[in-house]
N, C-alpha and C positions, 0 to 999 in steps of 0.2 A: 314574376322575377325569380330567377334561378341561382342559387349560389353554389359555387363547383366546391366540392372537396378539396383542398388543398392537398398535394401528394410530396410526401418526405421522400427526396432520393438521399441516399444513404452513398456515397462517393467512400472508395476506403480509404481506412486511415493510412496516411506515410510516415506522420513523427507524432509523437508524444512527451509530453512534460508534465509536470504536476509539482507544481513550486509547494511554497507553506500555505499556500491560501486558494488556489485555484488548479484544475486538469484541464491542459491546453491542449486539443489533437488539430494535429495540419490533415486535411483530407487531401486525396490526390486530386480536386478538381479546382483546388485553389482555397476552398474555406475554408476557416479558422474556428472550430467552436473551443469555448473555454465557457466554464461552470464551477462555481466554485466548491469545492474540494470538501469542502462540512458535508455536500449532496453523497458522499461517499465515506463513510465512518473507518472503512479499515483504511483508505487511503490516507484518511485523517489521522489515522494513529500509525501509520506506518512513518519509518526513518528517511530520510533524505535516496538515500541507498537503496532502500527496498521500494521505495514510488520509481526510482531508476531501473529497474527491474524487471521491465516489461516485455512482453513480444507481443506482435500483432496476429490475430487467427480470422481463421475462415478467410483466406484472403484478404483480409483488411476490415474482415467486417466486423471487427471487434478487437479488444482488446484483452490482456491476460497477466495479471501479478502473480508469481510463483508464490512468493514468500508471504502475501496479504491472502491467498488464497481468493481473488476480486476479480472476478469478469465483468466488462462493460463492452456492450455493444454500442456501434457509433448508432444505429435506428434509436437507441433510446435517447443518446445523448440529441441527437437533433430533436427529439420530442419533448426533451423537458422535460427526461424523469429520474428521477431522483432512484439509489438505491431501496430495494422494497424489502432488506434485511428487516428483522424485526428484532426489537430490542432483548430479547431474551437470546434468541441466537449472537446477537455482538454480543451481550453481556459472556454466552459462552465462550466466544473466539477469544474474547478478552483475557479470560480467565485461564484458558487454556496458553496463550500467549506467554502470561505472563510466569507460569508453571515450567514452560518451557526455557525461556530467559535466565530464570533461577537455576535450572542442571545446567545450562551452559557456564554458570559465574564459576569461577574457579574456587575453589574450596580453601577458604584460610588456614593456613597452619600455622599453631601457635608455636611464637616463637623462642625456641630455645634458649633458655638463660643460661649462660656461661659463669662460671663461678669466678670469683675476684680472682682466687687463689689456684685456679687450672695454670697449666703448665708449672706451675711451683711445687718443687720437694720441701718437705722438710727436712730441717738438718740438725 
């Protein structure tokens, strides 16, 4: 008895989503894969906005987040594999993220107290 290898075509990607919980990619031959979204830590910690932020490479044979800094090719996603980041690297990205977050907030300036008696002369 002979068992054939099973062979993953990899069809590319045409649309991509990535809600709060799940990365949905439409291929161009009609499937739908969707995986959820935890398989991918920076998509996980990224914003509504920045999962929106995608473009498609190699022809469709993958995909690319500018701002997550995240590539996922559709061969893996049909394979069932999970991101191979390792946790010290997220824990860098993390950190550096968050570093950056901070120069972007805008700097409080404390606020000027005005005296009771500004614009008043004495007389």
């Amino acid at each position: 008895m002979s068992i054939s290898g099973i062979e993953l075509r990899a069809a590319p990607a045409k649309a991509v989503t990535a809600s709060q919980d799940a990365l949905i990619v439409d291929l161009a031959d009609g499937r739908t894969i969707r995986v959820p979204l935890a398989w991918f830590p920076r998509l996980g910690h990224g914003t509504p906005t920045e999962r929106a932020n995608w473009r498609l490479v190699g022809g469709g044979a993958g995909i690319h987040w500018r701002d997550l800094d995240e590539d996922i090719s559709i061969e893996s996603l049909l394979a069932g594999r999970r991101s191979g980041e390792s946790q010290e690297s997220l824990r860098r990205w993390l950190e550096a993220r968050r570093l950056k977050a901070r120069r972007r907030e805008p700097q409080k300036k404390p606020s000027a107290r005005k005296s009771l008696f500004a614009g008043h002369e004495d007389s």
